[in-house]
mmCIF file as Biopython writes it, N, C-alpha, C and O atoms, coordinates in Angstrom:
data_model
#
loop_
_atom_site.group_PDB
_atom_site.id
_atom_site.type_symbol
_atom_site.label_atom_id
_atom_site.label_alt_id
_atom_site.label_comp_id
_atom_site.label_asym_id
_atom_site.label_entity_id
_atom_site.label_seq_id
_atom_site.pdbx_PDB_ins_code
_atom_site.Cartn_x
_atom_site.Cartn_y
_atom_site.Cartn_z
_atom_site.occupancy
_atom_site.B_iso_or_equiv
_atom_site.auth_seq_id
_atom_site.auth_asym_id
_atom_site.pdbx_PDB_model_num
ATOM 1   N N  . UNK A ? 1  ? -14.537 27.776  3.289  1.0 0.0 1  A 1 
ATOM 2   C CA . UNK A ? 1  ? -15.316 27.917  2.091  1.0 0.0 1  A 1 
ATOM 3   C C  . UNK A ? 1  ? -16.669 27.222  2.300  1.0 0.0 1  A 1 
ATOM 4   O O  . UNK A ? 1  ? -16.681 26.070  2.736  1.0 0.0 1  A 1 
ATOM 5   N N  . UNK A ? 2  ? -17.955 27.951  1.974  1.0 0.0 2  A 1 
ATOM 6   C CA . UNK A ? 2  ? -18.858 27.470  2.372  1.0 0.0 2  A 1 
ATOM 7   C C  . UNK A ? 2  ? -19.759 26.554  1.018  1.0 0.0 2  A 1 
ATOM 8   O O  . UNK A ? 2  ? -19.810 27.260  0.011  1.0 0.0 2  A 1 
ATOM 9   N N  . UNK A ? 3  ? -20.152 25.759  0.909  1.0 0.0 3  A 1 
ATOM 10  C CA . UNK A ? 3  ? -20.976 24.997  -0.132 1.0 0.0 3  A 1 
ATOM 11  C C  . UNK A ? 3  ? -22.537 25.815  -0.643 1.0 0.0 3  A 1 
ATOM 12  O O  . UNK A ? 3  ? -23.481 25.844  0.147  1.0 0.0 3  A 1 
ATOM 13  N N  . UNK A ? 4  ? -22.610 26.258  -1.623 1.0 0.0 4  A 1 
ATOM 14  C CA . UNK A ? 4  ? -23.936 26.670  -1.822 1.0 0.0 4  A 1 
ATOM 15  C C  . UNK A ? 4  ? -24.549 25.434  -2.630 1.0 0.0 4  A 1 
ATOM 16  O O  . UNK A ? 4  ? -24.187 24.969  -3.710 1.0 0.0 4  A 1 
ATOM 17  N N  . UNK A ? 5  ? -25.673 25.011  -1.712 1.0 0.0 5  A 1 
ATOM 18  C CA . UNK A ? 5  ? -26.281 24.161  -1.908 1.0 0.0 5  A 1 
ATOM 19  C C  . UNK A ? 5  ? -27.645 24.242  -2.791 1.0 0.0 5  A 1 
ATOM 20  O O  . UNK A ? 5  ? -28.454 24.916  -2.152 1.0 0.0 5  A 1 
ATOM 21  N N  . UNK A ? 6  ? -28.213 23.790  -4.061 1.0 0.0 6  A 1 
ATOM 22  C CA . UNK A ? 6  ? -29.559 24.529  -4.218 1.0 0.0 6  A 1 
ATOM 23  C C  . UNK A ? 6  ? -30.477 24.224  -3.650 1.0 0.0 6  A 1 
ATOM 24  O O  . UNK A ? 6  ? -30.194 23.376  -2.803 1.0 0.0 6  A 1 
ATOM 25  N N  . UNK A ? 7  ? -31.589 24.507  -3.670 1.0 0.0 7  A 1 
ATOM 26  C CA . UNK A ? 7  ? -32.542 24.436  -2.925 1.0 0.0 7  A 1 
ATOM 27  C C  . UNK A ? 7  ? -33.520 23.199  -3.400 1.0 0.0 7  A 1 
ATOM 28  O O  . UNK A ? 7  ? -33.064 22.831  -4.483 1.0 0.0 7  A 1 
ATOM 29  N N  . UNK A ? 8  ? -34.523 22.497  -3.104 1.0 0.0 8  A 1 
ATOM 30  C CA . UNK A ? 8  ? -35.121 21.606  -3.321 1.0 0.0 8  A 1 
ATOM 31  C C  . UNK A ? 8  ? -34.851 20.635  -4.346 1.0 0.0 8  A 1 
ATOM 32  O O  . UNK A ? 8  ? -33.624 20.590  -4.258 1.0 0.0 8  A 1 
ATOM 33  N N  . UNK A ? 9  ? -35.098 19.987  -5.078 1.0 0.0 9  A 1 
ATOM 34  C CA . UNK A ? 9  ? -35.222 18.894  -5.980 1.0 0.0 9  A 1 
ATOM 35  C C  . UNK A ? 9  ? -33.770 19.251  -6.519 1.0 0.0 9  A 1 
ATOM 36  O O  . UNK A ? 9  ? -32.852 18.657  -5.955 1.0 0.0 9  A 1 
ATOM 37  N N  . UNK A ? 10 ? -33.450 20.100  -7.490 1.0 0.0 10 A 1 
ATOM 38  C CA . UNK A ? 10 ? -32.217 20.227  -7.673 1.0 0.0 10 A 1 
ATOM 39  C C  . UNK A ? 10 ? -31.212 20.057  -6.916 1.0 0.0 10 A 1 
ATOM 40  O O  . UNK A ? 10 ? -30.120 19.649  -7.312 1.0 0.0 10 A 1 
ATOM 41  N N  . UNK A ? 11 ? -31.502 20.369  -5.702 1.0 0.0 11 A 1 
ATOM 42  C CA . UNK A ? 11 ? -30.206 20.609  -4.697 1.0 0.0 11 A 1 
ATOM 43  C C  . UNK A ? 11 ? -30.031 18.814  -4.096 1.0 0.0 11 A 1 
ATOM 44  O O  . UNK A ? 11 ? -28.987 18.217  -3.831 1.0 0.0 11 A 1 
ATOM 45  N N  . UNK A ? 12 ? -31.370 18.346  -4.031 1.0 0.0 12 A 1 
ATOM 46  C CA . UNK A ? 12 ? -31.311 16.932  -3.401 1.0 0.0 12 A 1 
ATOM 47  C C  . UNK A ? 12 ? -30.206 15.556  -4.661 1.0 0.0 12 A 1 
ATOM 48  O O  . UNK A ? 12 ? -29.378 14.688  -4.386 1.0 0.0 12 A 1 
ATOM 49  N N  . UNK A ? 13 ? -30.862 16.084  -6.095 1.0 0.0 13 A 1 
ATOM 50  C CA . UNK A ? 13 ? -29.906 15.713  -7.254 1.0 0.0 13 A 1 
ATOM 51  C C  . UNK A ? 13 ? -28.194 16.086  -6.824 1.0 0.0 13 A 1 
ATOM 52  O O  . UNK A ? 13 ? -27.278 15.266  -6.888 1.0 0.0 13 A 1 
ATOM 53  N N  . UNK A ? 14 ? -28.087 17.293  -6.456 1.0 0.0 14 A 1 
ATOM 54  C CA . UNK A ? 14 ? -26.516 17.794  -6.422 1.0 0.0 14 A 1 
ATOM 55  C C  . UNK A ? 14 ? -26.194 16.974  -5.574 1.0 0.0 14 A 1 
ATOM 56  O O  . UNK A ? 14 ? -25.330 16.160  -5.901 1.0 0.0 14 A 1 
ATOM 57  N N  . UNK A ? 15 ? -26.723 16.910  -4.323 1.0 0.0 15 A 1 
ATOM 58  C CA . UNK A ? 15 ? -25.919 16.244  -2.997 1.0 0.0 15 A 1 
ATOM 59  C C  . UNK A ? 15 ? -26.097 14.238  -3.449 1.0 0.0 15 A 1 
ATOM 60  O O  . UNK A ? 15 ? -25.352 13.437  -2.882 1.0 0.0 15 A 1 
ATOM 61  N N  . UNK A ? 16 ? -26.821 13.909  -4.159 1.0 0.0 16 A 1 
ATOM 62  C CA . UNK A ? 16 ? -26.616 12.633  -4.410 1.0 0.0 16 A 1 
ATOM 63  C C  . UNK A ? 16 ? -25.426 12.536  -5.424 1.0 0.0 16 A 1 
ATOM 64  O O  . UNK A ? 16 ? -24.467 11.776  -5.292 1.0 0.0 16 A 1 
ATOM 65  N N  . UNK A ? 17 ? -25.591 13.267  -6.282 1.0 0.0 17 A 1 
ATOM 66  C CA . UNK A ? 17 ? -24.087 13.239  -7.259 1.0 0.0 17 A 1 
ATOM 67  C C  . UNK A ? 17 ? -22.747 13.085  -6.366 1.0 0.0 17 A 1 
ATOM 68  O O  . UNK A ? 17 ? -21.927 12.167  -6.339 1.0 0.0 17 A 1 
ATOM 69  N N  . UNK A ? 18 ? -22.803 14.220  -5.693 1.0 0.0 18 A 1 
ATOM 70  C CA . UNK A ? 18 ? -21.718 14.343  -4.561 1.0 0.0 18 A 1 
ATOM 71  C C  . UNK A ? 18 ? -21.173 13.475  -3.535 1.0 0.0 18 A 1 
ATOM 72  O O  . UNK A ? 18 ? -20.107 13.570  -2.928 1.0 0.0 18 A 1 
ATOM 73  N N  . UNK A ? 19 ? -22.408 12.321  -3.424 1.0 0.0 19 A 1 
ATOM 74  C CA . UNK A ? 19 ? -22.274 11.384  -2.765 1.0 0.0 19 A 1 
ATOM 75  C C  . UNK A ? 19 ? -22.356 10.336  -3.376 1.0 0.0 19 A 1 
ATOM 76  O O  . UNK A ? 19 ? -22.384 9.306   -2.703 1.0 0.0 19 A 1 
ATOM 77  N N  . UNK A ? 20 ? -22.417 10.248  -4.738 1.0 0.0 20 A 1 
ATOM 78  C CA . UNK A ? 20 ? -22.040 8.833   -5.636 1.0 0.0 20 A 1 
ATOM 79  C C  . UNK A ? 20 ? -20.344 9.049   -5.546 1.0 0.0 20 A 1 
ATOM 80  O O  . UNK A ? 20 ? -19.640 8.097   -5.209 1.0 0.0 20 A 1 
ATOM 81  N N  . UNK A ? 21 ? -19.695 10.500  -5.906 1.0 0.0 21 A 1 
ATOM 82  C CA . UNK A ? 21 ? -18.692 10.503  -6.280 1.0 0.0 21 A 1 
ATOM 83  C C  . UNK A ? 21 ? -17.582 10.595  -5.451 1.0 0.0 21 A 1 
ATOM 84  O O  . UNK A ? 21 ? -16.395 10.768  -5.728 1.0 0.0 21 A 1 
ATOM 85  N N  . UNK A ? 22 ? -18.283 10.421  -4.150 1.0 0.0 22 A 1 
ATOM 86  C CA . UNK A ? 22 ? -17.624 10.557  -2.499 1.0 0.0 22 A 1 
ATOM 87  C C  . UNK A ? 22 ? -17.316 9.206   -2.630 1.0 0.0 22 A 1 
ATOM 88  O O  . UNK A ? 22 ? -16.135 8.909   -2.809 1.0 0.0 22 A 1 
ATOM 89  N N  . UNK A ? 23 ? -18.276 8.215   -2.566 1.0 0.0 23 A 1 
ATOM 90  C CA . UNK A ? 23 ? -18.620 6.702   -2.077 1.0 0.0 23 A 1 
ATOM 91  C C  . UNK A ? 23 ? -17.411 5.922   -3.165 1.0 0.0 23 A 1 
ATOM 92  O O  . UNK A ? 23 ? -16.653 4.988   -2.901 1.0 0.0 23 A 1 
ATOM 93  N N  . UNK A ? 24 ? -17.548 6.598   -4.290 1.0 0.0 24 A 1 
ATOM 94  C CA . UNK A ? 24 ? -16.144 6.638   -5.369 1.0 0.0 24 A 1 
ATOM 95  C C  . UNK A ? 24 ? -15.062 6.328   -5.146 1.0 0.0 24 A 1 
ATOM 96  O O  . UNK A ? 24 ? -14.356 5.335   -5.318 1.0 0.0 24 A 1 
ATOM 97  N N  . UNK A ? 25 ? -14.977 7.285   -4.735 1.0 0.0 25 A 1 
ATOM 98  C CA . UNK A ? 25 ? -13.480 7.529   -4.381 1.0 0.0 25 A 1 
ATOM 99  C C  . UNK A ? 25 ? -13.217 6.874   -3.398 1.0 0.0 25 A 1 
ATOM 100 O O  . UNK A ? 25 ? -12.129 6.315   -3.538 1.0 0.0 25 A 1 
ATOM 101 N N  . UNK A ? 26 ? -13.886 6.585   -2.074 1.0 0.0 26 A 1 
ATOM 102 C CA . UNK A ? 26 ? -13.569 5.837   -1.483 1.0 0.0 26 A 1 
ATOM 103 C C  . UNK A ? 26 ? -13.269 4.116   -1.501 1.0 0.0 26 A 1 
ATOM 104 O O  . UNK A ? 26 ? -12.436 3.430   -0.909 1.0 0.0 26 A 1 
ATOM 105 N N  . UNK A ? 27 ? -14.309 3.801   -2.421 1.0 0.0 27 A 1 
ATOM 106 C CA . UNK A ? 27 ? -13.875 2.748   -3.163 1.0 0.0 27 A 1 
ATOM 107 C C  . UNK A ? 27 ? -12.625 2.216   -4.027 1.0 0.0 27 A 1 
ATOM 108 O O  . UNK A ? 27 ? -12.097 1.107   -4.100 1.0 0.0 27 A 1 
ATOM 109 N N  . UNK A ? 28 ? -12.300 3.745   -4.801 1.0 0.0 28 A 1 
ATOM 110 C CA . UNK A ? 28 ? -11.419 3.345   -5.254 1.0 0.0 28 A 1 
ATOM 111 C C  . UNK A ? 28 ? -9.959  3.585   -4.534 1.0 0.0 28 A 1 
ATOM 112 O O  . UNK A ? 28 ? -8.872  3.347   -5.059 1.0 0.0 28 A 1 
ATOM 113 N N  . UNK A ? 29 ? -10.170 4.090   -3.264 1.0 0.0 29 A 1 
ATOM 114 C CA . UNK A ? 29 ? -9.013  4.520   -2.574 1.0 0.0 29 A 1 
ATOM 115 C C  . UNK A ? 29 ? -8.902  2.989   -1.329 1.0 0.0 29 A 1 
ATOM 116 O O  . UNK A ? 29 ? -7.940  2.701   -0.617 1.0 0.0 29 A 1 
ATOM 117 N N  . UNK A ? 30 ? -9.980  2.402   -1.420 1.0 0.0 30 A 1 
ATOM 118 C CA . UNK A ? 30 ? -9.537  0.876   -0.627 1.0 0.0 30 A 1 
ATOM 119 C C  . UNK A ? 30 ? -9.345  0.350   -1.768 1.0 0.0 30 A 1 
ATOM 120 O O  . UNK A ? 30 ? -9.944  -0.721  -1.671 1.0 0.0 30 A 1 
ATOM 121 N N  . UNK A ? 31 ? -8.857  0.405   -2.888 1.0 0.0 31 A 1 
ATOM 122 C CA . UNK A ? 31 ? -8.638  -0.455  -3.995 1.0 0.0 31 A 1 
ATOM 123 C C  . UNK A ? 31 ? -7.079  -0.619  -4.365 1.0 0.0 31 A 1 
ATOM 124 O O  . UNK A ? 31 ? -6.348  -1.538  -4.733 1.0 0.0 31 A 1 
ATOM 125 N N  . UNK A ? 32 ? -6.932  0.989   -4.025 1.0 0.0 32 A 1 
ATOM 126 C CA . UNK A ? 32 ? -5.764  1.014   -3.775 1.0 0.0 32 A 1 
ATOM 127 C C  . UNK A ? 32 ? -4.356  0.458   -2.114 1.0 0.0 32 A 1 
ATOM 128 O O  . UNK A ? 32 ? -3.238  -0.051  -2.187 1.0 0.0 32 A 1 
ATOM 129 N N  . UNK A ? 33 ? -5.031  0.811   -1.113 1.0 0.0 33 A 1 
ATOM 130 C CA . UNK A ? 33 ? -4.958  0.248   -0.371 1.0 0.0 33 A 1 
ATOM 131 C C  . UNK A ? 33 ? -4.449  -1.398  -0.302 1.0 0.0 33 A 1 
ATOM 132 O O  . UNK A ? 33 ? -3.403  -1.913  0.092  1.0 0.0 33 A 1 
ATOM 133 N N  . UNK A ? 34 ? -5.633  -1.923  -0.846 1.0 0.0 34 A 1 
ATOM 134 C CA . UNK A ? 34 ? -5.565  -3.804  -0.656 1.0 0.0 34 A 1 
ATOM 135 C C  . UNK A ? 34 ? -4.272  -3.655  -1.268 1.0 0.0 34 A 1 
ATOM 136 O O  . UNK A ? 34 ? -3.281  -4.191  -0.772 1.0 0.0 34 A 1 
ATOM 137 N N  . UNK A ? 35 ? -4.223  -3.007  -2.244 1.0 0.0 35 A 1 
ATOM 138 C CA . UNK A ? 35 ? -2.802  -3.509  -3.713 1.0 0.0 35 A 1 
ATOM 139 C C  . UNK A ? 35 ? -1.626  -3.269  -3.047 1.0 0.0 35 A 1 
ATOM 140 O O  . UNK A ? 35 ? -0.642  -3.954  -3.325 1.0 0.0 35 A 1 
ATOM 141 N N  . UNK A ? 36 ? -1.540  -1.997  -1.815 1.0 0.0 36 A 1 
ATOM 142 C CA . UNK A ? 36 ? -0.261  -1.486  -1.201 1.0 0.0 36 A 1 
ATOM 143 C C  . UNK A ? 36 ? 0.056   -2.849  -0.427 1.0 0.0 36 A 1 
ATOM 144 O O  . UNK A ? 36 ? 1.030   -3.586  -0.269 1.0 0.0 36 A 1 
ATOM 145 N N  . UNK A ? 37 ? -0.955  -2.805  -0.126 1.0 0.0 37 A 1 
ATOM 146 C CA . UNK A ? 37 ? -0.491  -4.080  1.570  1.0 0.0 37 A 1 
ATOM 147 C C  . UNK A ? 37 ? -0.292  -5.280  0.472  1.0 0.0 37 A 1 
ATOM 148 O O  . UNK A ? 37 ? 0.910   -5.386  0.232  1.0 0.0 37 A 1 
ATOM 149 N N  . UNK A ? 38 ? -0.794  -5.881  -0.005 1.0 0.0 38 A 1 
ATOM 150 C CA . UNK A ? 38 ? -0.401  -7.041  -0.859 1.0 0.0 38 A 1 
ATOM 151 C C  . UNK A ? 38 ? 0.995   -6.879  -1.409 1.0 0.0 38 A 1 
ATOM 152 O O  . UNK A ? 38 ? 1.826   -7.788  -1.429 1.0 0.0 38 A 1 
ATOM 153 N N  . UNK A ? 39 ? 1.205   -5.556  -1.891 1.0 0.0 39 A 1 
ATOM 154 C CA . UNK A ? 39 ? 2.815   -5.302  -2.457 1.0 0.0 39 A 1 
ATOM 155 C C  . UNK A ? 39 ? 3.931   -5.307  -1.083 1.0 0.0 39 A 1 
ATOM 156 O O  . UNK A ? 39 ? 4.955   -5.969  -1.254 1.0 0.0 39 A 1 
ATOM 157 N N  . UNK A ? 40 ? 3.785   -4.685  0.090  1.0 0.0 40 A 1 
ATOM 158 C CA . UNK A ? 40 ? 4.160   -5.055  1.249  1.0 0.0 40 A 1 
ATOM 159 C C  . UNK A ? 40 ? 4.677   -5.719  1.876  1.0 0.0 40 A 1 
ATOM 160 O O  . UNK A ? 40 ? 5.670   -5.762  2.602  1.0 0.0 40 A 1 
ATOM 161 N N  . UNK A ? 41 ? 3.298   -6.740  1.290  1.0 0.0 41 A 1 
ATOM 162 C CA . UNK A ? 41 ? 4.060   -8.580  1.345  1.0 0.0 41 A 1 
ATOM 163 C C  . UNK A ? 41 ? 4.631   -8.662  0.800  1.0 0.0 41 A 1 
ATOM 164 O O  . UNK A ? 41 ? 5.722   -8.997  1.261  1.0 0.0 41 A 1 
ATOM 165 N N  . UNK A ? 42 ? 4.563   -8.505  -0.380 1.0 0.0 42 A 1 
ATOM 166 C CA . UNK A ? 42 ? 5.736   -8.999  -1.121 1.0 0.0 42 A 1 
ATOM 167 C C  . UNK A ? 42 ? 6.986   -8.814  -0.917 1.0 0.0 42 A 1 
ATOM 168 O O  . UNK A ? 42 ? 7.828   -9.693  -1.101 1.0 0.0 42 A 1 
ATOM 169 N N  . UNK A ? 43 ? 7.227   -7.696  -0.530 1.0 0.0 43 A 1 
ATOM 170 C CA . UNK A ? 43 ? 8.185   -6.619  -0.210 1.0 0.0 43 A 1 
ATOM 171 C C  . UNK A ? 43 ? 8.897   -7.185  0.969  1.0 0.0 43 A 1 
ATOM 172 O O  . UNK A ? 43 ? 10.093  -7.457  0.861  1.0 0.0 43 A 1 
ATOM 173 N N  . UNK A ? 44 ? 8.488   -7.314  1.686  1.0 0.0 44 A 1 
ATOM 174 C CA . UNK A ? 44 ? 8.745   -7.822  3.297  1.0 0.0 44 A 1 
ATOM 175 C C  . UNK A ? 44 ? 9.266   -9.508  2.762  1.0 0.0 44 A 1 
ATOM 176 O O  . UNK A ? 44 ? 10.201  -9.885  3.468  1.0 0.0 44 A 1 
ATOM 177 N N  . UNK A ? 45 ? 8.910   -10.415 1.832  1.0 0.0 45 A 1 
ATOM 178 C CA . UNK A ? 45 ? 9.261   -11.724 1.889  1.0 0.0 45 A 1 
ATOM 179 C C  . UNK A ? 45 ? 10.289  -11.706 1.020  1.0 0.0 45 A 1 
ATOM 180 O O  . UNK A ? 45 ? 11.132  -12.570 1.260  1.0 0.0 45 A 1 
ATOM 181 N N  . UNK A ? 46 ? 10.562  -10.838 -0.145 1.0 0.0 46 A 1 
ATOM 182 C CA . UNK A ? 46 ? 11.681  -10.701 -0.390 1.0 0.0 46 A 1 
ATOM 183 C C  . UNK A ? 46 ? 13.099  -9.639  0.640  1.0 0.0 46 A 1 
ATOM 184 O O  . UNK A ? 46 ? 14.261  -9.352  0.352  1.0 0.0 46 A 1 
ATOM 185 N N  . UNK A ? 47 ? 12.400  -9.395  1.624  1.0 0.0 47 A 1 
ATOM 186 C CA . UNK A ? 47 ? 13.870  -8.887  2.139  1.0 0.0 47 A 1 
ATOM 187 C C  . UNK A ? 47 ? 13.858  -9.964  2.911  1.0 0.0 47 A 1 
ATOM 188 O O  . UNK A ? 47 ? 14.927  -10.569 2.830  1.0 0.0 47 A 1 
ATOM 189 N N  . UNK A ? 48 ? 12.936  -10.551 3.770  1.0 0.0 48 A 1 
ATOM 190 C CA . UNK A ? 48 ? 13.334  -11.762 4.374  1.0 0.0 48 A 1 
ATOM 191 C C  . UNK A ? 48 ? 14.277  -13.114 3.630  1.0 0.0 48 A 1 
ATOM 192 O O  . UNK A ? 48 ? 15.076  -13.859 4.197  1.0 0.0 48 A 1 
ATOM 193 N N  . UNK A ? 49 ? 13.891  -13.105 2.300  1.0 0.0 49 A 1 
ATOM 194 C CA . UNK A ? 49 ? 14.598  -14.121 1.619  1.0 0.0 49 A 1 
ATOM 195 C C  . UNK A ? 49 ? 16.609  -13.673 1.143  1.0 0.0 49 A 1 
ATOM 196 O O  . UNK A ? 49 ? 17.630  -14.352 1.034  1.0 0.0 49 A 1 
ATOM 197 N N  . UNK A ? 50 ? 16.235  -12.034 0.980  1.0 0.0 50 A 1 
ATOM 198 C CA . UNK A ? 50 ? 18.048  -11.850 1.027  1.0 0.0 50 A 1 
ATOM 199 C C  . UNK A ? 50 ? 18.214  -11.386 2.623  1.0 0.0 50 A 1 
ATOM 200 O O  . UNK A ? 50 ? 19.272  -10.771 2.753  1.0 0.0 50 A 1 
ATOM 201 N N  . UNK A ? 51 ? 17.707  -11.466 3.476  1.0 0.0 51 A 1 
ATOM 202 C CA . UNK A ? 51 ? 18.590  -11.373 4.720  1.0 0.0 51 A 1 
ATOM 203 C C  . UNK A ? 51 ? 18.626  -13.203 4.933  1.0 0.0 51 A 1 
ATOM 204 O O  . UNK A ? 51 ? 19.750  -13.371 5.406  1.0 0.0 51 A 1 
ATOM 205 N N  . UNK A ? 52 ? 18.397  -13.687 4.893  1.0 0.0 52 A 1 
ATOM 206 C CA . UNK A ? 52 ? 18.719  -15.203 5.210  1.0 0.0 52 A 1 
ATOM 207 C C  . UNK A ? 52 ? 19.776  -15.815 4.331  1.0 0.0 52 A 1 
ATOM 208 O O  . UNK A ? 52 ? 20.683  -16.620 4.542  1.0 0.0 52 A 1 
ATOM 209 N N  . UNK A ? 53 ? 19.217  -14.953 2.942  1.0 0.0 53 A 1 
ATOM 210 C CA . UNK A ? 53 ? 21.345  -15.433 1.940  1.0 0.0 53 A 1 
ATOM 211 C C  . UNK A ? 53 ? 22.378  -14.788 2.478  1.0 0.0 53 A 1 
ATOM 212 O O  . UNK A ? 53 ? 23.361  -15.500 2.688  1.0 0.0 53 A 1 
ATOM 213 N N  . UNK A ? 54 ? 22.499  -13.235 2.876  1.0 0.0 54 A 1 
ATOM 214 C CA . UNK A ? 54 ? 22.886  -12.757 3.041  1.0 0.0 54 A 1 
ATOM 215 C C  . UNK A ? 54 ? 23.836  -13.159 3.995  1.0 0.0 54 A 1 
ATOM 216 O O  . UNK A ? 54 ? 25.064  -13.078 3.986  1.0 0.0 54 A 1 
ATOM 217 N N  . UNK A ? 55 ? 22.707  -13.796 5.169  1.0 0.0 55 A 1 
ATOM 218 C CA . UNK A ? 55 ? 23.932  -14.481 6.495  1.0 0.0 55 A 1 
ATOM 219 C C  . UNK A ? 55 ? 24.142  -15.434 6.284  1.0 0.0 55 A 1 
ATOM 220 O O  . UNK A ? 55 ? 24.975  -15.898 7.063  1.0 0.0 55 A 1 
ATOM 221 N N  . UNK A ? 56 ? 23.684  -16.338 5.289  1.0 0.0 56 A 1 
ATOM 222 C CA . UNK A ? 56 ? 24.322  -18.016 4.728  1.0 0.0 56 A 1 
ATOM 223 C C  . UNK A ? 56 ? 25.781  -17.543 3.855  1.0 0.0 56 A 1 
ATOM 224 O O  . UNK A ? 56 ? 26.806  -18.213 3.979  1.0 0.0 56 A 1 
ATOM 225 N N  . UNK A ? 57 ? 25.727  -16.335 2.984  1.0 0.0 57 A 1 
ATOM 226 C CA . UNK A ? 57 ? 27.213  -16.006 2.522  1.0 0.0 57 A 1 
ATOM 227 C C  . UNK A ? 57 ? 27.874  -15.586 3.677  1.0 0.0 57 A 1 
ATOM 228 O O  . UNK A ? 57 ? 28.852  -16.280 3.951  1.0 0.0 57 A 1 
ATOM 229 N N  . UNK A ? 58 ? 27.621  -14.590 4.496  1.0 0.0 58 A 1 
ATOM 230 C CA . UNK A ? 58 ? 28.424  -13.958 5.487  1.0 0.0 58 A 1 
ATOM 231 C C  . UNK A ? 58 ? 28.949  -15.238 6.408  1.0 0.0 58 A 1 
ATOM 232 O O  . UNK A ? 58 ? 30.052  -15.234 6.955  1.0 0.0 58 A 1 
ATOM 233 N N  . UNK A ? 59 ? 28.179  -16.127 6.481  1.0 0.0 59 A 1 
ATOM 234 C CA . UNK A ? 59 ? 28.853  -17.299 7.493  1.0 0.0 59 A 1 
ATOM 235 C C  . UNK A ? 59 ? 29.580  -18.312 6.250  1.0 0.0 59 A 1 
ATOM 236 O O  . UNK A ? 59 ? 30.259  -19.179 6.800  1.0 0.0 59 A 1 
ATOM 237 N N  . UNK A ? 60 ? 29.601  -18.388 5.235  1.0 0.0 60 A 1 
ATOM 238 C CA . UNK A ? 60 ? 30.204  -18.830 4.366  1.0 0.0 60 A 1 
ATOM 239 C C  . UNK A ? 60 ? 31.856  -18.599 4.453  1.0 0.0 60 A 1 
ATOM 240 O O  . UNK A ? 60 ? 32.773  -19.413 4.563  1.0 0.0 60 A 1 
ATOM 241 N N  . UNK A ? 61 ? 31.842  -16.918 4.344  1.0 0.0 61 A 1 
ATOM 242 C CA . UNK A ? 61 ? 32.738  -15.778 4.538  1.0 0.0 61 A 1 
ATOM 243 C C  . UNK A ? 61 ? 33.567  -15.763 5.563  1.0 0.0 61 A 1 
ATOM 244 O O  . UNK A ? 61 ? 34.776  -15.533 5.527  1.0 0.0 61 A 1 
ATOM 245 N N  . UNK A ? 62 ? 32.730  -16.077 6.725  1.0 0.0 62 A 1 
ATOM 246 C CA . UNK A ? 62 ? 33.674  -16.472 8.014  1.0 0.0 62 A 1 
ATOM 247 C C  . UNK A ? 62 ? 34.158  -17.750 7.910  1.0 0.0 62 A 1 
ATOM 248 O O  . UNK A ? 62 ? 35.302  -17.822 8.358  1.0 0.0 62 A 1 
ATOM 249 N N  . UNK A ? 63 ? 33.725  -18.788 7.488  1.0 0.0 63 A 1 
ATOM 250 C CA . UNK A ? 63 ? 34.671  -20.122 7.382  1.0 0.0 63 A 1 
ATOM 251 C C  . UNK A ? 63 ? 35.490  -20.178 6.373  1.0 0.0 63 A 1 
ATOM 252 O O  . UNK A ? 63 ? 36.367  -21.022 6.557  1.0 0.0 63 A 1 
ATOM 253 N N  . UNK A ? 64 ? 35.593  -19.416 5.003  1.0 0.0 64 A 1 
ATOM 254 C CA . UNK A ? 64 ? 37.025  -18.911 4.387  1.0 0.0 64 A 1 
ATOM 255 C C  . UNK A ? 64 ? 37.959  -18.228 5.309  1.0 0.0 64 A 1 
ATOM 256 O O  . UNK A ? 64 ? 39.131  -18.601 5.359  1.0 0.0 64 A 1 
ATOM 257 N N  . UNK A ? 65 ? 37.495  -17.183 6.097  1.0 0.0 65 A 1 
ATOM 258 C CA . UNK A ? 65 ? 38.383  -16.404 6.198  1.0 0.0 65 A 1 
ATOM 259 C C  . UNK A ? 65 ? 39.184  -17.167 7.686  1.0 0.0 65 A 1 
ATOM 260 O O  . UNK A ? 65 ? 40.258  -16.868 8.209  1.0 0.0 65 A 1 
ATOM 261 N N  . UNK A ? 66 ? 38.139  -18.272 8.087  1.0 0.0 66 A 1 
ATOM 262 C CA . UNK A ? 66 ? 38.881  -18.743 9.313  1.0 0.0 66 A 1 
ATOM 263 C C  . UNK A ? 66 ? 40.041  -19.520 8.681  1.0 0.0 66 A 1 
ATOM 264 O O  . UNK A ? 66 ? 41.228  -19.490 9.006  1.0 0.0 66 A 1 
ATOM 265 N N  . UNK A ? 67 ? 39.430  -20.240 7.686  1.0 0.0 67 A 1 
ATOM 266 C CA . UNK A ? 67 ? 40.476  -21.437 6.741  1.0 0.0 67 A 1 
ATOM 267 C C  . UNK A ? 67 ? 41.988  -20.933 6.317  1.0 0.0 67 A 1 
ATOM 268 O O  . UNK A ? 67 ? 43.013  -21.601 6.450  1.0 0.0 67 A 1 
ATOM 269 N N  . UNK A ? 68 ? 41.881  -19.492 5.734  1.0 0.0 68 A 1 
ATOM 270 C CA . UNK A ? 68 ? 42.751  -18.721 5.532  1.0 0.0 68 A 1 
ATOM 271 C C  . UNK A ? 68 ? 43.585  -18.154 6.653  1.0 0.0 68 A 1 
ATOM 272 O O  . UNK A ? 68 ? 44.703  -17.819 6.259  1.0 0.0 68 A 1 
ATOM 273 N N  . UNK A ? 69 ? 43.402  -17.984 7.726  1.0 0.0 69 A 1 
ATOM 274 C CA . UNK A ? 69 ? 43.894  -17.406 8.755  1.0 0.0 69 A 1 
ATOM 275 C C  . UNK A ? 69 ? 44.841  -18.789 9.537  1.0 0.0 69 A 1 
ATOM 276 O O  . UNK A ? 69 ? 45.464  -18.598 10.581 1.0 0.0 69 A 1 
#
């Protein structure tokens, strides 16, 4: 699909619009970005925090079940 562009003064107006609303979006698409990776972290330190309970019960689990045996 090809862009019809207008021609002089008008057309120089269109392509700056086009490029406020480019520069936009890109802005607002690293905005989004920072927020993913920040959630990430988060994400990542809570599985780190239940895999470390996880094997403090599981070794819990094994010294019942040795006690019992």
């Amino acid at each position: 699909m090809r862009l019809r562009v207008p021609t002089g003064r008008p057309g120089r107006l269109w392509l700056r619009r086009r490029l406020a609303v480019a520069r936009r979006g890109h802005d607002v698409l690293e905005q989004k970005q920072h927020a993913l990776r920040r959630q990430l972290e988060r994400v990542e330190e809570l599985r780190e925090e239940a895999r470390r309970e996880w094997e403090a019960r599981a070794a819990d689990a094994e010294r019942w079940w040795q006690r019992a045996a």
